[in-house]
C-alpha positions in Angstrom: -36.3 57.2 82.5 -36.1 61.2 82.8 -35.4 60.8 86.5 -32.3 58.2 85.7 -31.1 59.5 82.9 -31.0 63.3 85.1 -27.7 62.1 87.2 -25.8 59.9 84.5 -25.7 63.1 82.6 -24.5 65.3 85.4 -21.6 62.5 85.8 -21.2 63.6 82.2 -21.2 67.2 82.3 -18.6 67.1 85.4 -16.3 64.4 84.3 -16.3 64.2 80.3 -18.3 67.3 79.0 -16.7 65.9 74.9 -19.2 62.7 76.0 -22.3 64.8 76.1 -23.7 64.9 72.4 -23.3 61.2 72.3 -24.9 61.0 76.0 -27.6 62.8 74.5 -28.1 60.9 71.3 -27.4 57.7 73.5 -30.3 58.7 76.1 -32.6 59.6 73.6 -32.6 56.3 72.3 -32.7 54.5 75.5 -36.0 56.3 76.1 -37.5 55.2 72.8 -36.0 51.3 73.9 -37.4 51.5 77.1 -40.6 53.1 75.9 -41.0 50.4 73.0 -40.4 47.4 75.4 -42.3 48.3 78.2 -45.3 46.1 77.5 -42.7 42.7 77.0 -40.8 44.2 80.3 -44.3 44.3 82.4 -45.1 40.4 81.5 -41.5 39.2 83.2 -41.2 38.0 86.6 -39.6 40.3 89.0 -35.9 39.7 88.9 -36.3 38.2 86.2 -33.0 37.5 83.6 -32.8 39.3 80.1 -30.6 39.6 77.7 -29.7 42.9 75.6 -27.8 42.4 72.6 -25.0 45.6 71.7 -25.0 47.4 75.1 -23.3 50.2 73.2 -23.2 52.6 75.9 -24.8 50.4 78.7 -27.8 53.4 79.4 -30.7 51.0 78.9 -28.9 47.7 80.8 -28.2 50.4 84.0 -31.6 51.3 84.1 -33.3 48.0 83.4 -30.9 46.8 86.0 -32.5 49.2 88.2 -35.3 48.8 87.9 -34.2 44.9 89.3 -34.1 42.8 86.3 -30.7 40.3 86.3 -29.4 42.2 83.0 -27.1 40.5 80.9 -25.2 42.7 77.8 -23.3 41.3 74.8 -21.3 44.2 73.9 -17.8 43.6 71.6 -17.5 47.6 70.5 -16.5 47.2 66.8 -15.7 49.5 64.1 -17.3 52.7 63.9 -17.9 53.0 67.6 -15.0 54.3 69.2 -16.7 57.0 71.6 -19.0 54.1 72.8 -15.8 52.6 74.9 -15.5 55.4 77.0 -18.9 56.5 77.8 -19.6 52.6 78.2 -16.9 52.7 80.6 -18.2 55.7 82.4 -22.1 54.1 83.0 -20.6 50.7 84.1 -18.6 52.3 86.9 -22.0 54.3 87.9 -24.0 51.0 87.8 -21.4 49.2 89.8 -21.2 52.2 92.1 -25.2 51.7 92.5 -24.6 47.9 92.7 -26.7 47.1 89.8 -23.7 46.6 87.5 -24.7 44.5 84.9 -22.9 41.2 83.4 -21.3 42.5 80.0 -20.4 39.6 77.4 -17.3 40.9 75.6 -17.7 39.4 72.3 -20.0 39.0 69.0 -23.7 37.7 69.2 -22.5 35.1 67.2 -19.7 33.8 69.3 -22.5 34.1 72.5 -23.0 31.1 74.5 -24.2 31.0 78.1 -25.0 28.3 80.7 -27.5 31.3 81.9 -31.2 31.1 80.7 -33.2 34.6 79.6 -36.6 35.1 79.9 -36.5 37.8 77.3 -34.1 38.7 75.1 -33.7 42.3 73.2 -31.7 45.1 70.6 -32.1 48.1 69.3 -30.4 49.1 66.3 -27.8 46.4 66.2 -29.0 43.5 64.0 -27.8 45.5 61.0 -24.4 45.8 62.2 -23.8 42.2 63.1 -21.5 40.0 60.5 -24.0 37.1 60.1 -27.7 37.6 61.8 -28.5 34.1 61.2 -25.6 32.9 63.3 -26.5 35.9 66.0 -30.3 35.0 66.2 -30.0 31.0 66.4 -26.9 31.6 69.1 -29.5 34.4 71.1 -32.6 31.8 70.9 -30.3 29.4 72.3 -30.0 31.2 75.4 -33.3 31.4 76.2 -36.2 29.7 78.2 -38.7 28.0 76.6 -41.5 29.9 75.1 -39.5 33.5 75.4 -38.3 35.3 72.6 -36.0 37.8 70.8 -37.1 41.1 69.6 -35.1 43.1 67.5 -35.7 46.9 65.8 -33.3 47.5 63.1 -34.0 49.0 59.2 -35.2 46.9 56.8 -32.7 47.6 54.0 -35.4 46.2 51.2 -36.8 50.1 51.5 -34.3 52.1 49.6 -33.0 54.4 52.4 -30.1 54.6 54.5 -30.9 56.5 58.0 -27.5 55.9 59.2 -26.1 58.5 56.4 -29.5 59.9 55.6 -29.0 58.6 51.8 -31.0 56.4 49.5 -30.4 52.7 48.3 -29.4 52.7 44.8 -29.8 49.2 43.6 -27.3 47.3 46.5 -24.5 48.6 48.8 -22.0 49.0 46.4 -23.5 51.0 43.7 -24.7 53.1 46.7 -21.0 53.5 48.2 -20.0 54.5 45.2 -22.2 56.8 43.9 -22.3 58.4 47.8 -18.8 57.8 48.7 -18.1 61.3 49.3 -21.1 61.9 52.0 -20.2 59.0 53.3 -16.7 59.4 54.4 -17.9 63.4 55.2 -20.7 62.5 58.0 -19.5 63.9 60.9 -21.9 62.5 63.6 -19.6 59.6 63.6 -15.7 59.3 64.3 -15.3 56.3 61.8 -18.1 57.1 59.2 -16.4 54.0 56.7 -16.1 52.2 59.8 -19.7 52.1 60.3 -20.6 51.6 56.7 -18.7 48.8 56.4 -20.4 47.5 59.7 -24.2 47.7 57.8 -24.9 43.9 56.6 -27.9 45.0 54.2 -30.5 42.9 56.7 -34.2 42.7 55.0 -37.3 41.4 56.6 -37.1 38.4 53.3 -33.9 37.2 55.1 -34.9 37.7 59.1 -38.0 35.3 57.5 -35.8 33.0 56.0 -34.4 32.5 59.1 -37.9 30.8 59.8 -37.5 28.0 56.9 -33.4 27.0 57.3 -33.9 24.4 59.2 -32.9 25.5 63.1 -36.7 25.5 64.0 -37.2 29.2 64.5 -40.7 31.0 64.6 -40.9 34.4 63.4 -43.5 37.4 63.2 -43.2 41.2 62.8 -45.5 44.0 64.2 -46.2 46.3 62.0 -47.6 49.2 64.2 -43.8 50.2 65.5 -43.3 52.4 62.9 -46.2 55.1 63.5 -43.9 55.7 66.7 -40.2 55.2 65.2 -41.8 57.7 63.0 -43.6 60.2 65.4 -40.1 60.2 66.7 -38.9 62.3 64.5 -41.1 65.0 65.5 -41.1 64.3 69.6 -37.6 63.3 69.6 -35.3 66.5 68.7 -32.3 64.2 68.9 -33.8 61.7 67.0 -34.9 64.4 64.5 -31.0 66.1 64.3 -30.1 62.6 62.2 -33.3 63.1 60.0 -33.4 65.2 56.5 -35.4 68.1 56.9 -37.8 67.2 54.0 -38.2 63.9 55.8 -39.3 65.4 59.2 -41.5 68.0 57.4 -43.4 65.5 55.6 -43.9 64.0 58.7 -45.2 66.8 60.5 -48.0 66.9 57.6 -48.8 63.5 57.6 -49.0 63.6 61.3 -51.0 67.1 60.6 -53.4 65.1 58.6 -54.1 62.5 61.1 -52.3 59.8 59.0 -49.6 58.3 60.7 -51.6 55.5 62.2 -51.9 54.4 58.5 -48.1 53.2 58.6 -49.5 50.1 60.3 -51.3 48.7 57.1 -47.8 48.7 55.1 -47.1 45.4 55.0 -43.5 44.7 56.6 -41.3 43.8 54.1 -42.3 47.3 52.8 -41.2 49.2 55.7 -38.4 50.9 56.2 -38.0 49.9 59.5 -38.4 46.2 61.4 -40.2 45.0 64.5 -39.2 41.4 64.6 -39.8 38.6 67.3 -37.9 35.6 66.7 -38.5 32.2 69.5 -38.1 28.4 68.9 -40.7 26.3 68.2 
């Protein structure tokens, strides 16, 4: 990824320099995506068709795409995501220029439909911002082969903190907003901080396994050892580690001091603050 990323963010410097802290931030989490899905990525055919859901800025489709997968991206940039558009732009016209320009779905994961099949399907930090996962996940399962599957990382709101706004959960999302309102609509690592909370749908690992039961014959199962990394990012990860509190990334450093972190796997997952899910049909 280091040796992609190195040009895109040249284009950056020379062309839009006001794009580079959200390059960074964006790259950063590309890394981690790409890092994180390597062993699913190195079980697909070569060529093979996969599905990412919330481009956002299209680094992780480019590269997958260069690497020679057929990469499809659902991408409707909603609220809170304004600076997305125009780096977006900005890495599709590279990819096209490389001829490895990937198919982008303009609209929500729940209005998806495709006469395409995906061997895999994937997201990073989107599920909590889409208006009704169970819609999202039943119209992404849809789209794929039989016997492949979603996988999703997003928070799991049941743990009471918000890492989008560093803040914690106070019984639900209202009583939060209101007793945080003012660092809310004050974090400046967003252009449309209210945007972006109002985006947040509250998704819990109860309600991604509820998805299992409603009826649409889903099958789903949640690996618990993601978050010793999602974690140890926020000490190998300095962008990654900017959005943390510092008593958060200093307790990390001891635990990880203490040789603990590979405890985080025994949490059971509805206790976690993050969630590793894999969703298929049955």
């Amino acid at each position: 990824m280091a040796d992609f990323l190195a040009p895109v963010r040249e284009h950056v410097d020379a062309e839009a320099p006001h794009l580079r802290p959200l390059f960074d931030v964006m790259a950063a989490e590309a890394r981690f995506a790409r890092s994180w899905l390597d062993d699913d990525l190195k079980c697909l055919p070569s060529g093979a068709a996969v599905l990412e859901v919330g481009g956002g800025a299209f680094l992780l489709s480019y590269a997958l795409a260069s690497e020679g997968f057929s990469v499809t991206a659902i991408e409707p940039t909603g609220v809170g995501f304004g600076a997305f558009e125009e780096l977006g732009h900005r890495v599709l016209a590279l990819a096209k220029r490389d001829g490895v320009e990937p198919v982008v779905a303009r609209c929500k994961a729940e209005e998806f439909v495709s006469s395409s099949r995906f061997a895999f399907a994937f997201s990073l930090n989107v599920m909590e911002h889409v208006d009704v996962p169970e819609l999202a996940v039943e119209r992404v399962v849809a789209s794929l082969n039989p016997g492949a599957s979603y996988r999703f990382l997003c928070p799991n709101y049941l743990f009471p903190y918000e890492p989008h706004f560093n803040i914690p959960i106070v019984i639900n999302k209202p009583v939060t907003e209101r007793l945080f309102r003012r660092r809310i609509e004050s974090n400046t690592s967003n252009s449309d901080p209210m945007g972006l909370w109002r985006s947040l749908n509250w998704i819990t690992v109860p309600r991604v396994r509820r998805m299992a039961t409603a009826g649409v014959g889903l099958r789903v199962s949640f690996e618990r050892r993601t978050l010793a990394s999602v974690i140890a990012r926020a000490i190998d990860d300095s962008e990654f580690a900017k959005r943390r509190s510092a008593w958060m990334v200093r307790g990390i450093r001891t635990l990880k001091a203490m040789g603990l972190l590979h405890l985080a796997a025994r949490i059971p997952a509805s206790l976690q603050p993050i969630m590793d899910a894999r969703v298929s049909a049955r």
